[in-house]
C-alpha positions as CSV (number, residue, x, y, z in Angstrom):
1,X,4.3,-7.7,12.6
2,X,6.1,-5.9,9.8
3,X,6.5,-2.3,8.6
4,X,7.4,-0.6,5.1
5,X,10.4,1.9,5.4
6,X,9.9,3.2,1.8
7,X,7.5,3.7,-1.1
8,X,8.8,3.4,-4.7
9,X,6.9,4.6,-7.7
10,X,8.0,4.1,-11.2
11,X,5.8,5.4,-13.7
12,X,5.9,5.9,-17.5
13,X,4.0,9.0,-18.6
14,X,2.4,8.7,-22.2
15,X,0.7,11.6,-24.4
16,X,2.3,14.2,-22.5
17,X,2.7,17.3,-24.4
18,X,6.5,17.4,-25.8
19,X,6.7,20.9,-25.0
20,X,6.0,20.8,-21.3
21,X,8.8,18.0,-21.4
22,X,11.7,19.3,-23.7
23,X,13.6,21.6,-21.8
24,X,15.8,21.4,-18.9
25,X,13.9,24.0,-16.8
26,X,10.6,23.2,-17.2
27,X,11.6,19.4,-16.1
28,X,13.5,21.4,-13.1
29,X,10.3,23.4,-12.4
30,X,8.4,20.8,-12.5
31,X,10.1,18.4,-10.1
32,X,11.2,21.2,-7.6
33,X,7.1,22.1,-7.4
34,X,6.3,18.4,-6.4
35,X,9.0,18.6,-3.8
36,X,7.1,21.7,-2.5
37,X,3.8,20.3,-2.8
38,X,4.8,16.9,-1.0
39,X,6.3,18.9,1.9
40,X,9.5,16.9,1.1
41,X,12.8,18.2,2.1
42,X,15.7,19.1,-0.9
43,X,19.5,18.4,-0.4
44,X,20.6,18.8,-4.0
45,X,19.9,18.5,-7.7
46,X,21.0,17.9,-11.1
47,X,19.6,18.2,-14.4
48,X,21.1,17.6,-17.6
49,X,19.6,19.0,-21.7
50,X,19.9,16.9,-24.4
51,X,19.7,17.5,-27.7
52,X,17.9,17.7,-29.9
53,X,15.4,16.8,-27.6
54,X,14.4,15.9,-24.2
55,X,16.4,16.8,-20.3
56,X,16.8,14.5,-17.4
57,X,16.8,15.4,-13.6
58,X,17.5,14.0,-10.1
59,X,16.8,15.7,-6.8
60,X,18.1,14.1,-3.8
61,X,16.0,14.2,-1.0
62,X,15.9,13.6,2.8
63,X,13.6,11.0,2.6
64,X,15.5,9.8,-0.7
65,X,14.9,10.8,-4.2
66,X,13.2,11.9,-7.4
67,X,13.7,12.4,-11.0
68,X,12.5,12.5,-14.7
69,X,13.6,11.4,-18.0
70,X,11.8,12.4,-21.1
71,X,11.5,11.7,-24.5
72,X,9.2,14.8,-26.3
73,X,9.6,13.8,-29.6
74,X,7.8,10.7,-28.5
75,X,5.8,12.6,-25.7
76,X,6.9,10.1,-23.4
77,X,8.7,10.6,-19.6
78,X,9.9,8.4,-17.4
79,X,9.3,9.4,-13.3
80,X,10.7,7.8,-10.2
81,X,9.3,8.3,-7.1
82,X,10.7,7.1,-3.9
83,X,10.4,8.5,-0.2
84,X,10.8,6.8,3.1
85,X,9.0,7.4,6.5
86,X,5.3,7.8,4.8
87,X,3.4,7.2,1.7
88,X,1.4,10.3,1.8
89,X,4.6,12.6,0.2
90,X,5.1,9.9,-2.1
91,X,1.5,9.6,-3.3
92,X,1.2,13.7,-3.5
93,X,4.3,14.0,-5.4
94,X,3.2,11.8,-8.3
95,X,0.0,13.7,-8.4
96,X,1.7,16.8,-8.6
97,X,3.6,15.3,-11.9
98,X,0.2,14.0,-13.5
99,X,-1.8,17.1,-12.3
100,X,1.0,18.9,-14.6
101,X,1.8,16.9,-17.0
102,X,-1.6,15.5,-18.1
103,X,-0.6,12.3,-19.8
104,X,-2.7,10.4,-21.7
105,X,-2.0,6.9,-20.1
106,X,0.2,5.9,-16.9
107,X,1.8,2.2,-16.4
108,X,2.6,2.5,-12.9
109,X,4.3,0.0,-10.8
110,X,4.3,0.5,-6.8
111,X,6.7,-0.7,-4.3
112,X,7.2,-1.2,-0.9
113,X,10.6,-1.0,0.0
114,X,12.4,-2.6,3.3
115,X,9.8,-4.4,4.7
116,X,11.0,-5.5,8.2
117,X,10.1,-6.6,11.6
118,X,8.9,-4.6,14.1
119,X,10.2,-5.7,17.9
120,X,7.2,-6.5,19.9
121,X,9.3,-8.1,22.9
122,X,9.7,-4.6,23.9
123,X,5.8,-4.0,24.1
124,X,4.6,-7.6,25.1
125,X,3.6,-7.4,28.5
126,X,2.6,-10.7,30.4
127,X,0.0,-10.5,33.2
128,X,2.0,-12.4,36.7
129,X,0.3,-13.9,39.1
130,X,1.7,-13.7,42.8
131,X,1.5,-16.1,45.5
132,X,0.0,-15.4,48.6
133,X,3.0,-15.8,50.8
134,X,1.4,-16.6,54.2
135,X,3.8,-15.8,57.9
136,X,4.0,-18.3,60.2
């Protein structure tokens, strides 16, 4: 028996309107509201403008991370999703992004990460049969 410690999506956002893309604080808001809306749990952040165009952004999370790199000019972002201990937050925080940013098309790749065993000695449980010891 195995389990998945982490989910990983990549995803590559096309048609997205350049404007709700090109600015550092949109691109802040709009990863801080999928941290919210995933229930996820912020340690830090960092986000970065470029110019003429575009902003890139990390926030570090308990369960690991996510972040955004965009191109406007080409209406094109690049999003990195990846939590451990459930795919539900990880799920919900991608639909957050493509609730907001309305892309055209998605190529999405998804990724389970750490797939290890899971100790069953500790639960396997063997049924003994005793002897009837008789006194004489």
């Amino acid at each position: 028996m195995e389990k998945t410690l982490g989910l990983h999506i990549l995803a590559d956002l096309y048609g997205v309107d350049g404007d709700k893309i090109d600015h550092v604080e949109d691109v802040k808001e709009l990863l801080e509201g999928a941290v919210k809306y995933a229930n996820l749990s912020k340690l830090s952040s960092h986000f970065h403008q470029f110019y003429p165009h575009g902003a890139t952004g990390v926030i570090l999370l308990e369960e690991s991370h996510i972040s955004i790199h965009t191109w406007p000019e080409h209406g094109y972002a690049a999003i990195d999703v990846y939590t451990c201990g459930g795919k539900e937050k990880t799920f919900k925080a991608m639909e957050y992004i493509l609730k907001v940013l309305k892309p055209k098309r998605v190529d999405e790749k998804v990724a389970e990460r750490g797939i290890v065993p899971v100790n069953t000695a500790q639960v396997n449980i063997e049924k003994v049969e005793l002897e009837t010891v008789s006194k004489s």
